[in-house]
N, C-alpha and C positions, 0 to 999 in steps of 0.2 A: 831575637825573633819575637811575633806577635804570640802575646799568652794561652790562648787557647784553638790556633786554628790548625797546627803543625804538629799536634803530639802522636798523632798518631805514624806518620814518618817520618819524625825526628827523633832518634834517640835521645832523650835530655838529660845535661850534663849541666844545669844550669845551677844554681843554691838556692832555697829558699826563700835568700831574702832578692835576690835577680828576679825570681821567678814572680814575686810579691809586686816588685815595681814594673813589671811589664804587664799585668791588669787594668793598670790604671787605666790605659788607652789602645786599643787594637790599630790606630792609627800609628803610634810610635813604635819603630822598630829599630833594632841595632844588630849587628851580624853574629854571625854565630862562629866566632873563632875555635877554629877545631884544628887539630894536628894533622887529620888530614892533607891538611895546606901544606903540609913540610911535602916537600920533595923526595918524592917515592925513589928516585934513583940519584943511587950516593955513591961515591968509589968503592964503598966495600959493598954494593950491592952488585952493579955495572964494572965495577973494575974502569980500565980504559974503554970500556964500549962506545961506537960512536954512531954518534947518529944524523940528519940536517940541521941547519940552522938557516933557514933560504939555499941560497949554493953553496955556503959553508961547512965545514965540518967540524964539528966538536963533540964533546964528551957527552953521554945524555945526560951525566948528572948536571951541568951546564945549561939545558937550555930551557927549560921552566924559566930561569931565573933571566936567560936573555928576553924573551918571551915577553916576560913580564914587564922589564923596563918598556919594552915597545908601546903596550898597552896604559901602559902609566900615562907613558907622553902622550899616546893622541887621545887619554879621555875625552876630554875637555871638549873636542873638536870632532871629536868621532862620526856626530851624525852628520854635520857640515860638508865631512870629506866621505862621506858614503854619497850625500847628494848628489854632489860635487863629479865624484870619479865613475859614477854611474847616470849619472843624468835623470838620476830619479826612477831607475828601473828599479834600484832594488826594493822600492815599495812595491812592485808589481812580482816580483817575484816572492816578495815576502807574502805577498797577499795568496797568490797560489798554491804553496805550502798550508799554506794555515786550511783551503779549502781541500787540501785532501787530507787533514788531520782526524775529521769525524768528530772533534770535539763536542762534547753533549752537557749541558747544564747538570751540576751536582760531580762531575766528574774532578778528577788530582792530576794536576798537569808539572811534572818538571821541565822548566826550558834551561838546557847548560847552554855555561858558555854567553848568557843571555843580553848581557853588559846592559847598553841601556835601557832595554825592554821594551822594544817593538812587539813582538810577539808575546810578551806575560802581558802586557797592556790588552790584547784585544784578549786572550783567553782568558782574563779576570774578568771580562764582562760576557763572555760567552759561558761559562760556567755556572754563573751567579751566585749567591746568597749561598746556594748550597755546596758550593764548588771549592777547589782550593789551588792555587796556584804558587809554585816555588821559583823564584829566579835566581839561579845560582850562578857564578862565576867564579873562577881562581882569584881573579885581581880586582883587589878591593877599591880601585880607584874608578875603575868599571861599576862595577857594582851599586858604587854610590851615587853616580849621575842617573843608573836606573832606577833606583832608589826614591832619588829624589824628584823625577819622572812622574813614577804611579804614584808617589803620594798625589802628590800636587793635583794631580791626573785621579784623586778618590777612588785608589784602587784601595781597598780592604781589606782583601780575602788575597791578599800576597804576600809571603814571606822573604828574602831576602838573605841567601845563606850562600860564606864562601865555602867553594867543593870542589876539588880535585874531581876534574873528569875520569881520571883514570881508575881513580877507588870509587867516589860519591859513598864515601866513610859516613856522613850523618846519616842517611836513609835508609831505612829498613829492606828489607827483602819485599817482593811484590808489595810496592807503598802506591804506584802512580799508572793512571790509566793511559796516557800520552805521555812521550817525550820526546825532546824538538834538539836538535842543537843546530843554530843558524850559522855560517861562516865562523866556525870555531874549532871544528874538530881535524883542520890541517894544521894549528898550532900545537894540537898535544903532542909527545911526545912518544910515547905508544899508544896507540891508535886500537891494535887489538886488544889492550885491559880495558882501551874507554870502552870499547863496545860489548865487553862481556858483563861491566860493570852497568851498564844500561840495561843489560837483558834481565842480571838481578833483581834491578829496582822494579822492574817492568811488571803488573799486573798480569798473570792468562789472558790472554784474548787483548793483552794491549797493545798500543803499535809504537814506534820508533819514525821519527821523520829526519835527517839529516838535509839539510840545505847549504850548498856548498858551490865553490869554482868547483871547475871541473876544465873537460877537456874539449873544447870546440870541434865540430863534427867536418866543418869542411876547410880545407889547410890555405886557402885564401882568406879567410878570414882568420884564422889561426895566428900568420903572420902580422896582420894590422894591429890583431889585439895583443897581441909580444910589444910593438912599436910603441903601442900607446903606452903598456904598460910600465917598459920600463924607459918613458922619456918621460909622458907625461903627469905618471903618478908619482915620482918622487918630486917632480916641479911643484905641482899642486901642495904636494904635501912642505915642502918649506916655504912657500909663499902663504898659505892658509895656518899651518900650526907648526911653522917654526921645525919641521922637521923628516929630512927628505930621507936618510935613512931609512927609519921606521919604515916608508911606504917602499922603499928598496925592497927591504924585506918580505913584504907585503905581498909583493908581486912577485918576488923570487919563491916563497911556501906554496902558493897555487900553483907555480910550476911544478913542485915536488909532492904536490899531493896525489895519491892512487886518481886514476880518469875511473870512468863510471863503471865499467864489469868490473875492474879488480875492487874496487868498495863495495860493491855486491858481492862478490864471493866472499870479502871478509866478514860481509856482515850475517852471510850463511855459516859461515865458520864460529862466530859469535852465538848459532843456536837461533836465528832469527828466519821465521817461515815465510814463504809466498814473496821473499826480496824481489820491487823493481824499480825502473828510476824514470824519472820524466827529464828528459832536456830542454831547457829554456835558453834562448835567446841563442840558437842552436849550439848550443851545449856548454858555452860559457860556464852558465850554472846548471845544476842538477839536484831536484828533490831524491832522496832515496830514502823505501817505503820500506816499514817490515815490520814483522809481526810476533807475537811471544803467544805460542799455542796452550 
């Protein structure tokens, strides 16, 4: 992590002499390997408990780790095949979100989940000089295309830290004014820790933005985008990055992620006030809004 912009919501577990070589340059960053990372659900935690894996079933201790090969494979290609399988909406959707985040200059934004950093990119310039942005991910193959994204891209005031959604173990209790997780939080695994673990991090008066598939509002369209999804996304995906599985998958977690009231109740259940959701591209996707009183 960078030397001086993070201490305040990072707990540092770094050494003296780590800590000494990362002054040299606020530019230079490296991750911030934490235990965290270990997989919260083990056989002697979960036992046989099971849970999805797309239409699969398996063990929860299992699918972090499946999870993670998926993302491994399409870093590389990641933003190619968002273009690609969206037609370039999802910039328009991303752009929407970010406009009903309230973000304010001097403000600490965590984006989970954030891989290549579409959205830490523009709130590192929205924030500025005085501002601080985290983009955190589980999967460090992820993590390093965003990485190497904002630098290039003179982001500064960005940190760079792998985090288990479901703890966010580096960050202190009320550390950050916003947090965002964009088409991420149908991979975790439990769904209700990430969210209570958000509300922790969450400053008084902060808000929570989740950006996500969701559930199409009218069953004509419904049907087309089931077609497309599971004909046309695993195709794209082995012809473009070598890998049609992965996008199988892809498209089978959206299916199996809560539609828009039940992520809102959960995320009232989480302790989060004034929850509501906006439907895009009639309901495909959905921002959901909420608050930490």
């Amino acid at each position: 992590m960078p030397n001086n912009t993070a201490s305040h919501n990072v707990n540092s577990s770094t050494d003296n002499n780590a800590a000494q070589s990362d002054t040299q340059s606020t530019k230079q960053t490296r991750f911030n390997q934490r235990d965290d990372i270990n997989n919260p659900h083990t056989p002697d935690t979960d036992g046989n408990e099971e849970t999805h894996f797309g239409y699969k079933t398996v063990n929860k201790a299992e699918k972090q780790a499946r999870v993670a090969d998926v993302f491994t494979s399409v870093a590389k290609k990641y933003d190619i095949m968002n273009d690609l399988m969206s037609f370039g909406i999802h910039r328009l959707w991303k752009r929407y979100a970010i406009s009903l985040s309230g973000v304010r200059s001097g403000q600490h934004v965590l984006d989970i989940a954030g891989g290549t950093g579409d959205l830490a990119k523009v709130f590192s310039r929205e924030v500025g000089r005085n501002g601080h942005v985290v983009l955190s991910d589980i999967n460090a193959a992820m993590l390093e295309v965003g990485r190497e994204r904002l630098i290039n891209a003179g982001c500064n005031n960005v940190d760079f830290v792998l985090a288990n959604a479901e703890t966010l173990a580096p960050f202190d209790d009320e550390s950050f004014d916003l947090i965002t997780i964009s088409f991420g939080l149908r991979n975790v695994t439990d769904k209700d820790a990430a969210l209570k673990a958000m509300y922790r991090v969450l400053k008084p008066g902060g808000r929570l933005l989740i950006l996500e598939f969701s559930k199409p509002v009218f069953e004509p369209l419904s049907k087309a985008y089931d077609l497309y999804s599971f004909t046309a996304l695993p195709i794209m995906g082995k012809l473009i990055a070598n890998d049609s599985e992965s996008y199988q998958y892809l498209a089978e977690s959206i299916r199996m992620h809560p539609d828009q009231q039940t992520l809102k109740q959960m995320m009232q259940q989480a302790g989060f006030e004034n929850c509501d959701y906006h439907n895009l591209t009639a309901g495909i996707v959905a921002v959901h809004r909420g608050f930490k009183a």
